[in-house]
N, C-alpha and C positions, 0 to 999 in steps of 0.2 A: 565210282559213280556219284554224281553230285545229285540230290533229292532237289523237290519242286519247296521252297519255300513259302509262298502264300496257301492258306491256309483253304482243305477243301470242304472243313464244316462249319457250321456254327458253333464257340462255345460253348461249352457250360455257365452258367451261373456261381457266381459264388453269392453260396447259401449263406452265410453268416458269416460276418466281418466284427473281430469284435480289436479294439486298443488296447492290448495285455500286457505291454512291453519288452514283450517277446526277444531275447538276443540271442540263446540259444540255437541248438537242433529240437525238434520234438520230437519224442518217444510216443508211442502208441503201444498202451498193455492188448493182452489180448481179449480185453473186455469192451475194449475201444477209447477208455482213459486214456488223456493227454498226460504229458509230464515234461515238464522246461523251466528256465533258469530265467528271470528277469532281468531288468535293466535297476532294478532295485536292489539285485541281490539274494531274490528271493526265488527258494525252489518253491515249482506252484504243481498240482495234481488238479484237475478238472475233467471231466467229462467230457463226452464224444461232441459236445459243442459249443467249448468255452466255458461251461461255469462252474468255479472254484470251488473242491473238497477240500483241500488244504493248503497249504505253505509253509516254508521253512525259513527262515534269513542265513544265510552263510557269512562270512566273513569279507565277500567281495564279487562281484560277478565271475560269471565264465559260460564260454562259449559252448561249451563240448554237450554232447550228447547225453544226459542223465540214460545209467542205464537200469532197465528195469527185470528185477531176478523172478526166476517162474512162480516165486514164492511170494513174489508181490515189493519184494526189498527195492528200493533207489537206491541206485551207486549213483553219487554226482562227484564233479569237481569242479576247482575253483580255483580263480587266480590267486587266493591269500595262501595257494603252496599246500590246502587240503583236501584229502580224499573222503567222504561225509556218506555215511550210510543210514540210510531212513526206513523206517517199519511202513506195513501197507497204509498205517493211520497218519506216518508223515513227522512220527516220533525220531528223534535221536538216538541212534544204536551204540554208532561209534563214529569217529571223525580222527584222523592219522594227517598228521603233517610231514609231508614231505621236502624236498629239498628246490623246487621251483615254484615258478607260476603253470597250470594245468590247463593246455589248452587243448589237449587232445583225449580222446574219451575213451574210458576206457575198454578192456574187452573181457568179457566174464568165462572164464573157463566152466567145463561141465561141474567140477566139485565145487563150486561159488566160492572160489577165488577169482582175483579181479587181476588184470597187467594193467598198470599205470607209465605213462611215458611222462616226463617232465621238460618245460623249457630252462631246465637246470642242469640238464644234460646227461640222467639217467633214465633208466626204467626200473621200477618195482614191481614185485608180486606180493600182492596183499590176502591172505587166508581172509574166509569169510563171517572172522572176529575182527578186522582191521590188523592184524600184525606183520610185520615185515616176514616172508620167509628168503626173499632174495635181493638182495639189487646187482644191477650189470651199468655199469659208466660207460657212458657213450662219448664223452666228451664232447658232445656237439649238442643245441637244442633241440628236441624231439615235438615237433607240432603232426607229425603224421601220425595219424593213430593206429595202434597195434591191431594185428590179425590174428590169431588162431587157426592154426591148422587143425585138418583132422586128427595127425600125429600129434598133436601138440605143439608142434613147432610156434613159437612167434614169430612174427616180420613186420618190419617198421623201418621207415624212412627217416632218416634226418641231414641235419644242417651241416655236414660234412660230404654232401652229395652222395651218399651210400644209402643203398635197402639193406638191413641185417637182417638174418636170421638166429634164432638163440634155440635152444634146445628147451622143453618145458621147465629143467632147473637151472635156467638162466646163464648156461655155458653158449660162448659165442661158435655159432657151427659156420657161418660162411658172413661176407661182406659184398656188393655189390657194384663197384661204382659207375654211376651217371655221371650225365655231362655237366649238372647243377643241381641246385640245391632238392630236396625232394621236401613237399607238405602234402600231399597228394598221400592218403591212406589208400595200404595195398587192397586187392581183391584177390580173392582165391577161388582160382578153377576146380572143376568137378574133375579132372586129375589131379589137382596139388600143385597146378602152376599157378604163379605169383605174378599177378599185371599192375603196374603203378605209372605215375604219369609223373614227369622234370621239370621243373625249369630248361631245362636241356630240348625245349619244344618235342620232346618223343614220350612217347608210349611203349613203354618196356615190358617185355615177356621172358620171364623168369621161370625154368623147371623149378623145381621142388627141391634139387641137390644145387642150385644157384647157378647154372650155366645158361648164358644167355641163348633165349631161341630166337627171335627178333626183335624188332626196336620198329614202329611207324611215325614219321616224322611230320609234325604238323608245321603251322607257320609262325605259332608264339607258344610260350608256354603252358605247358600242363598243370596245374594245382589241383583241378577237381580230383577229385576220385573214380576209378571207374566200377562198371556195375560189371556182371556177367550173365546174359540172359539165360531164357531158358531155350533158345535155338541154338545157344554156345558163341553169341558174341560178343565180343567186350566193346562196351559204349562205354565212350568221354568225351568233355565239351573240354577245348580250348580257350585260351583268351584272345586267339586269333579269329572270332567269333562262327566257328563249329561245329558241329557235334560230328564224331566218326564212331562208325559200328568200324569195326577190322574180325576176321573170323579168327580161330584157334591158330590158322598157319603164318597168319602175321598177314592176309589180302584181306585190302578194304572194299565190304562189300556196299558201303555207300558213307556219301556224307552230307548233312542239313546243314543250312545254312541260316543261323539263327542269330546273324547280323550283329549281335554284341557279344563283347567278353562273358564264357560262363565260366564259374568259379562253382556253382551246384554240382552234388552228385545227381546223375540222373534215375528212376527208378520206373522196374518193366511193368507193366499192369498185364491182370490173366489174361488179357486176351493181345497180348506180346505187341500192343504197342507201349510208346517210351515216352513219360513224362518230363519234362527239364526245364528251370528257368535259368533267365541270363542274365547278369548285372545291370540291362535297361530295365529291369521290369517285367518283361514280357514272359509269361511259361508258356511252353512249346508242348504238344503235344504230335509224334510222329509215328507214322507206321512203320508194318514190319519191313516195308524196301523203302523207309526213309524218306517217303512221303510226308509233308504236312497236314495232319488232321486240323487244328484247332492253335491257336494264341489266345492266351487273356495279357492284355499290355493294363497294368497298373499304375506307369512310372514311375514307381521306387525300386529303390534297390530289391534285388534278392541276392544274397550269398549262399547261403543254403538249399541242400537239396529239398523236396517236397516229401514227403512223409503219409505213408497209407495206412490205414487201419486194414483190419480181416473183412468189416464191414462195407469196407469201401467207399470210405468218405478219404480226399484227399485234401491236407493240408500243405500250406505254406504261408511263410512268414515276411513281408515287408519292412523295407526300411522305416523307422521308426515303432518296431515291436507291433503290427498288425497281425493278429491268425486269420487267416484265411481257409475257409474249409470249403471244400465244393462236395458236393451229398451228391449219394447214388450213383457213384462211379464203379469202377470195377478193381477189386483188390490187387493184390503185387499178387503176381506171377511166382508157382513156385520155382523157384531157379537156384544154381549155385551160387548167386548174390547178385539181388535184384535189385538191391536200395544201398541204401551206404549204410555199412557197418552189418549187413546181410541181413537185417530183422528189423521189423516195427521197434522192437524194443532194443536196438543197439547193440546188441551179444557181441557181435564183434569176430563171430570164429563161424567155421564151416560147419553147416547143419550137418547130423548123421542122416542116415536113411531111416527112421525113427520119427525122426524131427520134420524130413522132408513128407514123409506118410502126415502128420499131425496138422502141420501146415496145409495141406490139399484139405485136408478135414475142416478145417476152421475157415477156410475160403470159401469152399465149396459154394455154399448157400449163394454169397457176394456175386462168385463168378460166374452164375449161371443165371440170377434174376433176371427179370424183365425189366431194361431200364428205356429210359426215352431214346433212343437215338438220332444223335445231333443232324440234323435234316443239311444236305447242302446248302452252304450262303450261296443266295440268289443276288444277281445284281439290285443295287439300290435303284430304287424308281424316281424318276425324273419328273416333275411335280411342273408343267410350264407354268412362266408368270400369267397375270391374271390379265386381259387386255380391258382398255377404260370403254366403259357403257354409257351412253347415254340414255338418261330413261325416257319412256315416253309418256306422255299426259294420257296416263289411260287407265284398265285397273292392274294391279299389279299382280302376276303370278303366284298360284299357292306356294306355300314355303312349308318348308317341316323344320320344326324345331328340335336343335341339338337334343342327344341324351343328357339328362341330368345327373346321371349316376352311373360308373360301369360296373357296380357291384351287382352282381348275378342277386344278392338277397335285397334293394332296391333299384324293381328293372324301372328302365326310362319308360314314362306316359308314351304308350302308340302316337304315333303321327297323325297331327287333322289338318286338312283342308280349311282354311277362312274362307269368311264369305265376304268376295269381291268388295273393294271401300274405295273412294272416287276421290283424290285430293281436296280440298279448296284451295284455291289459287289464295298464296299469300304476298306480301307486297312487305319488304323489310324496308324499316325504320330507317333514316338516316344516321348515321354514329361520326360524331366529331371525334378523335382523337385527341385526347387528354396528352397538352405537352409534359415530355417526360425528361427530368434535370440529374443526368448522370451526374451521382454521389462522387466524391474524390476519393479517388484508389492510394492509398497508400505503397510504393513496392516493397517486398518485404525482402528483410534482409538476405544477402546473398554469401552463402559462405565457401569462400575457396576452396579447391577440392584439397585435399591432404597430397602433400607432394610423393610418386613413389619414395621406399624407402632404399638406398643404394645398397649393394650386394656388404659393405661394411657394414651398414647398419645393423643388416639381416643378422650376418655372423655375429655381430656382438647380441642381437639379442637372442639368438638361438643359443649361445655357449653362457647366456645369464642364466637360462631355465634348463642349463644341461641338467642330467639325469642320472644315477648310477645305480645299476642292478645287474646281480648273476655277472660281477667280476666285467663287466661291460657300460662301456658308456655310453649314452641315449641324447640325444640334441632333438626338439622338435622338430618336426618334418617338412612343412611350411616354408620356416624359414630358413633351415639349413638349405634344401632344395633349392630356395630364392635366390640365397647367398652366391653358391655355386652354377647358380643361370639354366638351375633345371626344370622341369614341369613335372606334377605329379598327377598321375590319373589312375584310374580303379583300385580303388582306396580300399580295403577291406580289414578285420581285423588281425588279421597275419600277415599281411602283404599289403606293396604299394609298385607300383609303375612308374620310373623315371626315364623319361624319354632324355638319354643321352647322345647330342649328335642325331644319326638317323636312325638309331636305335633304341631299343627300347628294352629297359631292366627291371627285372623286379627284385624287390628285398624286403626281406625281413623288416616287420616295423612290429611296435610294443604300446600299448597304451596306458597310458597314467593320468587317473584324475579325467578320465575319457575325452586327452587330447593323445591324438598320436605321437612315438614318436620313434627314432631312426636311429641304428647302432652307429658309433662314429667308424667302427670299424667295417663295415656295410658301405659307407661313401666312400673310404679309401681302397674298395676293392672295386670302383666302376670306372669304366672303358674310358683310357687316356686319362688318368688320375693317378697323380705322384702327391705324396704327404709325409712331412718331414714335424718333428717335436724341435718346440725350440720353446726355452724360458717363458714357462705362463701361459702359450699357446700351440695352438695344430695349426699347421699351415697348409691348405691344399691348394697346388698348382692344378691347373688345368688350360694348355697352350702354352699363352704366355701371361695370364693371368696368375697372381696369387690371390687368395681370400685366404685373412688370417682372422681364425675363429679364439677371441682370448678365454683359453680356460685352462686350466690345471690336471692335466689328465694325472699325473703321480697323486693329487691332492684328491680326486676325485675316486678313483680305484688305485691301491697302493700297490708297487712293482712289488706283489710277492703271490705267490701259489701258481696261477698257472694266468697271464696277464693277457687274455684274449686279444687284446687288441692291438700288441707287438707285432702283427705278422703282417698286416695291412701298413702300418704306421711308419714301418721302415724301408717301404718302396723306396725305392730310388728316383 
């Protein structure tokens, strides 16, 4: 069933907008402290509305979720490959370097130990002094971030198109394969099923022992995350821009139609409608049959899901690091996982029934208040134009004079009456016009527009600023794209859109110096793309085109340990 998209309340407000630089997810303690990563670098702790108790500096940004331990600890990570643990004051405990860049966050087991996933192509389990007690090799980069079972079980997606599961001492208990790639962090049902979203445009449904129960097939791909309400449906937005509830048996009981690509997780509020924005800007607010309550369109980006306090202030984050908080809403829903990562504070594993008691407790208050309720939008009123008067020689109508103030604490003077006043007829001057000697205009110079540059150009300077990390080579995105006659669209910091032919791909992209940029092995793997190595450079066919990119892939990562980008390279 498809839901009504225009929207049938008036928003909310948002109460406080402040420029923090925000690149992160937000954490929300359960005191209602915020906790995120900047665009500086810096892990920041603030208060239920933007203003700073502390800060950290790390070694380089990262995206992921700072997670916050019931003891008050930060787990953060980082791109500079560490995992950073902070005291409730924001002190430094400990800091463990691992083997990647960290873009997925991690998940806190009950004894505060942490699972760490790398785009280095392992996972870790970190005790909660920082030391290694396991790692498992994935071979593939892990941007999905890990689950927790109630068993203990982990599950986590990566770049070799599989969901795994590992055993809590890091032994491999099953694999899963999808139709593509997975970034899409799993959710875990209130029986132990595992739902995750593909590249592969579906929505996968996972028992607990790894046999597939269904798969719902949307029209682009999956990256968000999904949630799992508390009436037992798993909501996710696509990039095909809509949102699907699907119930436990794999039927979809409705879908919104929220006009752009979503890449957010969406999260349920206690009284089970569903929060979600979408890469135009716009957060979407929908009921429980998928109706539209409310939009707030901001036009910036959102990547990110929105984030609740207990209190029930919800935030969200705009392109170029804005928080956004809207006050006096109504808290997350206790559910088997309402928000991403199943808690304000990130944990990352399935509540017990302990937790879920505790939770109802600390809500409570939030979801029961008296709050305003968003009245129907009424049509806008039609104001006609003014039509022309002519006055008459006589006296003129009382008038009342505007308010001067609309502050309740200085009210506007009441309204008086004047007393009637009779014009005197006046008789205007005659006025010569003063001849007027237009100055001379100088034109001002005119500068040629810059010629495009040809798809050679592009490769040559894409393959100048090529890139090498994690045994893979990186070419900016831009211009390699250009090179090879592609378009890119919904840019985010794990992903990009290349519209190839009448289709359209996404891949893996990496940021450096916070320009994007693109594995070379990622373009040798897109629809109707042949790439051959020859002396000094890659060459990729497409038709009957070549674009020859000059670079040194031997000279750049050297053919020895395990050379990623062999498998792409030697299409035929």
């Amino acid at each position: 069933m498809s839901a009504q998209q225009s929207p049938a309340q008036t928003a909310p407000k948002v109460a406080v907008f402040k420029e923090l630089r925000v690149i992160s997810g937000v954490t929300v303690s359960p005191n209602g402290d915020l906790t995120f990563v900047g665009s500086d670098a810096r892990v920041r702790r603030t208060d239920a509305t933007g203003s700073e108790k502390w800060s950290f500096l790390t070694g380089d940004i990262g995206r992921a979720y700072p997670v916050v331990t019931p003891q008050g600890v930060t787990i953060t990570a980082s791109y500079d490959d560490h995992v950073y643990a902070l005291d409730p004051a924001g002190k430094l405990l400990w800091k463990t370097k691992l083997d990647g860049d960290i873009f997925a966050t991690p998940a806190l087991r009950p004894d505060g130990s942490v699972i760490v996933a790398t785009a280095g192509g392992s996972v870790h389990a970190l005790d909660p002094a920082g030391k290694t007690l396991w790692t498992f090799k994935v071979g593939a980069p892990v941007f999905s971030s890990p689950a927790v079972a109630a068993d203990g079980t982990i599950y986590f997606g990566a770049q070799n198109s599989r969901m795994h599961a590992l055993t809590p001492d890091g032994r491999l208990k099953w694999t899963y394969a999808a139709g593509s790639l997975v970034f899409s962090s799993p959710a875990i049902g209130a029986d132990g099923s595992v739902y995750f979203g593909s590249s592969d445009r579906r929505l996968h449904a996972l028992s607990a022992d790894g046999k597939p129960r269904w798969t719902h097939l949307t029209n682009l791909f999956v990256n968000a995350s999904p949630i799992v309400t508390s009436g037992g449906l798993i909501v996710v937005g696509s990039y095909d821009g809509n949102v699907y509830a699907v119930n436990t048996s794999g039927e979809l009981e409705w879908t919104y139609r929220a006009g752009a690509a979503v890449a957010g997780t969406a999260a349920e509020l206690s009284d089970g409608s569903v929060v979600v924005p979408d890469l135009s800007g716009t957060v979407h607010a929908i009921g429980k049959a998928g109706q539209g309550l409310w939009q707030i369109r901001t036009g910036k980006k959102i990547d990110l899901g929105v984030s609740v306090s207990d209190q029930g202030s919800v935030y969200f984050v705009t392109d170029g690091g804005g928080l956004n908080i809207l006050q006096k809403q109504r808290p997350l829903a206790v559910a088997p996982w309402p928000t991403f990562h199943a808690t304000p504070a990130a944990w990352g594993r399935a509540p017990s029934e302990a937790e879920l008691q505790a939770q109802a407790q600390a809500r409570r208050a939030a979801a029961t208040a008296v709050i305003s309720v968003p009245k129907p939008t009424s049509p806008v009123a039609v104001t006609p134009a003014p039509q022309p008067v002519t006055p008459r020689p006589t006296t003129p109508a009382p008038t009342t004079p505007a308010p001067t103030s609309p502050n309740p604490s200085n009210p506007a003077p009441r309204p008086t009456t004047p007393a009637p006043v009779t014009p005197a007829p006046v008789t205007p001057a005659p006025v010569t016009p003063a001849p007027v000697t237009p100055a001379p205009v100088t034109p001002a110079p005119v500068t040629p527009p810059r010629p495009a540059r040809t798809p050679a150009q592009l490769a040559q300077d894409a393959a100048a600023r090529a890139r090498s990390a994690d045994g893979q080579v990186f070419l900016p995105l831009t211009e390699a794209a250009g090179a090879l006659g592609l378009s890119v669209q919904n840019v985010t910091v794990r992903t990009a859109t290349l519209t190839v032919g009448a289709e359209r791909v996404p891949v893996t992209v990496r940021t450096f110096g916070r320009e994007v940029f693109v594995p070379l092995a990622a373009l040798g793997d897109l629809p109707g793309t042949r790439t051959r190595l020859t002396p000094g450079a890659v060459v990729f066919t497409r038709g009957t085109q070549d674009v020859r990119f000059p670079l040194s892939v031997p000279a750049l990562v050297p053919l020895q340990g395990k050379p990623e980008f062999l498998g792409p390279l030697q299409k035929s």
